[in-house]
N, C-alpha and C positions, 0 to 999 in steps of 0.2 A: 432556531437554526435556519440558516436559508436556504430557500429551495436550490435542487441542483438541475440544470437542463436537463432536459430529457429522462431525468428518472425522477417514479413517482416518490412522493412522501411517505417515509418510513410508518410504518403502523407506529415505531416503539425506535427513539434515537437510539438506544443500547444493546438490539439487537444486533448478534453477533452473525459476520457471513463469513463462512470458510473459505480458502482459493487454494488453489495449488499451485507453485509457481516453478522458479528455476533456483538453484543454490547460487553462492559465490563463486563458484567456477565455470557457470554458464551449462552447466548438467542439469538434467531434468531430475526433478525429487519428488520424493510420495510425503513429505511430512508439507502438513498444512500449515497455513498463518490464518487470524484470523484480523477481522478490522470489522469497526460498527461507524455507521453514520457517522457520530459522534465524533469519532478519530477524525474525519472528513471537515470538522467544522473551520478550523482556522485556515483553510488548505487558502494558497490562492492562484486562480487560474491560473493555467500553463504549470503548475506542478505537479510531484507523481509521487504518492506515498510509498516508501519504503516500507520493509518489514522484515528487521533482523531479528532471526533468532541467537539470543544470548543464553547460553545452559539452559535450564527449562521454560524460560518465558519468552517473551517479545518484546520488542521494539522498535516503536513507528518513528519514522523522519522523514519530513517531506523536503525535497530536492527541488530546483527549478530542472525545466525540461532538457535543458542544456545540460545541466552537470549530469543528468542521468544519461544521458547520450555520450559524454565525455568517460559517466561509471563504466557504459557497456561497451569503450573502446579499449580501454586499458586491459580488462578481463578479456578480451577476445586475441 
């Protein structure tokens, strides 16, 4: 996998890291997502991993910088 700038190399690619983020309504929420290097590997610069939650699981999509910009204009 290839290194990322400025962070260092995962001890373990399948190591999971928790985040808290905001819902689809641009509200803040207590339920976590999570994402492991691993998810990170076909990213390519200038994109922004997504992470919907669907009924109990997840799911990651990675977006170009602009369409995430264009997501957080229509919800606002």
């Amino acid at each position: 996998m290839p290194a990322l700038v400025g962070v260092p190399p995962p001890p373990d690619a399948y190591a999971a890291f928790r985040q808290i983020g905001v819902a689809s309504d641009n509200s803040f929420t207590s339920q976590s997502v999570t994402f492991r290097f691993i998810d990170l590997e076909d990213m390519q610069p200038g994109s922004v991993l997504i992470t919907d939650v669907v009924g109990n699981g997840e799911e990651h999509r990675s977006v170009s910088v602009d369409e995430f910009d264009s997501l957080g204009k229509h919800l606002c």
